[in-house]
N, C-alpha and C positions, 0 to 999 in steps of 0.2 A: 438279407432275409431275416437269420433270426438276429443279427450284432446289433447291439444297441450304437444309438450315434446322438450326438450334442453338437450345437455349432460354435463355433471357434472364432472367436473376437478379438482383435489385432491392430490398432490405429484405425478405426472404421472401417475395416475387411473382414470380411465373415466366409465363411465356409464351414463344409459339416466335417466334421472327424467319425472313424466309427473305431468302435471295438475293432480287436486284431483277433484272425481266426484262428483255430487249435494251430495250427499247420505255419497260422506266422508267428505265432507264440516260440513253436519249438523252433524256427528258423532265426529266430531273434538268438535263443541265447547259444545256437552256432556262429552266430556272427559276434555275438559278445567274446566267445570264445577265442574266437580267430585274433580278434581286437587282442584279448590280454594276451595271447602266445607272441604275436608283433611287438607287443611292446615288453615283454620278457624278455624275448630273445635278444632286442636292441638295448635294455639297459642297462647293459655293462658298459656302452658304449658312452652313456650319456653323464654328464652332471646332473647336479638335483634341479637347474633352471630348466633346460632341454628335456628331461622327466615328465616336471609339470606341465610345461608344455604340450608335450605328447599326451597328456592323460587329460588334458583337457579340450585338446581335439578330439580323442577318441571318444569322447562324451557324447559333445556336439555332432559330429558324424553319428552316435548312436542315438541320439532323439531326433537326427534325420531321417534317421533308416525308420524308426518307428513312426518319424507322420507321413513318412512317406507310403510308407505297411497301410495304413490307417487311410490317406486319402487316393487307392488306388480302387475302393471298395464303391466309390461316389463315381469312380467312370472305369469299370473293366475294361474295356475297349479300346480305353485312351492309351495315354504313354503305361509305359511296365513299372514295374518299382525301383528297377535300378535308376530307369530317369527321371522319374519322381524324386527320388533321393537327393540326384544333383540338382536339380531343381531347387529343391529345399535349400540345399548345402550353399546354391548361388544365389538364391533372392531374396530366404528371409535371413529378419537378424538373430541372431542367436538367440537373445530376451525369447523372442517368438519362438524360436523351437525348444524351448525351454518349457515355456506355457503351453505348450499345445502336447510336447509327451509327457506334460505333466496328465494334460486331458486323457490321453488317448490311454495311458497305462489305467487312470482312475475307471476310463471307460472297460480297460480288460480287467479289471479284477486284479491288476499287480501292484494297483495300490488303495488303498483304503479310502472311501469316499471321506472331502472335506467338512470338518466341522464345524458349522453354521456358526456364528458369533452367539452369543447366550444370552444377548443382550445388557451386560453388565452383572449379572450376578455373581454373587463370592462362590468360594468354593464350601463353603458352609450352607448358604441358600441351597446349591445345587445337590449337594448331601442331602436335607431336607428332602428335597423333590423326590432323591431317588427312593428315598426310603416308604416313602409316601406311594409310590408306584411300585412296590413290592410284591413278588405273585408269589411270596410264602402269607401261610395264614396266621392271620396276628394268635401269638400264644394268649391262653385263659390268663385275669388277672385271678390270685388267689385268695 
């Protein structure tokens, strides 16, 4: 209703992702939660390889959970989020859920929209520009 949504490009498969609601926002970083107390509690156990390991599963499972959050919004009806999730977890490749909670977080606001190429300008041109688009008023010369 009101979530914005963008469609989601993948090896020529498209789907629409949307914004995540208040409600999956705060359920997201209970689940982040959950994630780092699991992997707290087990790292005494682990080496530094089995660590990485683990923390970079728990990634990948957490931008499943988010496109999963994200495309349960395009069919309420259909499967729930926890099987979305696996779904996620078992069909795409990581790259793709990579790009896509990049999308989906861009789309909730958890992270900052991307910036446009500038088309080659320095960072001296682009000074120029801004000064030039300035909404203080130019001081009197004297």
């Amino acid at each position: 209703m009101f979530l914005k949504k963008d469609t989601f490009t993948f090896n020529d498969e498209s789907l629409t992702l949307s914004e995540l609601s208040a409600l999956q926002r705060i359920e997201f970083l209970d689940y982040l939660a959950k994630e780092e107390k699991a992997a707290k509690s087990s790292g005494d156990e682990m080496d530094e390889q089995q660590m990485t390991a683990r923390l970079v599963g728990m990634s990948i499972r957490a931008g499943a959970w988010l496109v999963a959050q994200s495309l349960w919004h395009s069919d309420p009806a259909g499967p729930d989020a926890s099987e979305l999730h696996q779904q996620v977890l078992s069909t795409w490749p990581a790259d793709a859920i990579g790009q896509a909670e990049m999308m989906v977080k861009t789309l909730s606001g958890m992270l900052p929209p991307v910036a446009e190429d500038s088309g080659g300008e320095t960072e001296e041109e682009e000074g120029t520009e801004a000064e030039q688009l300035s909404a203080e008023k130019p001081s009197p010369v004297s």
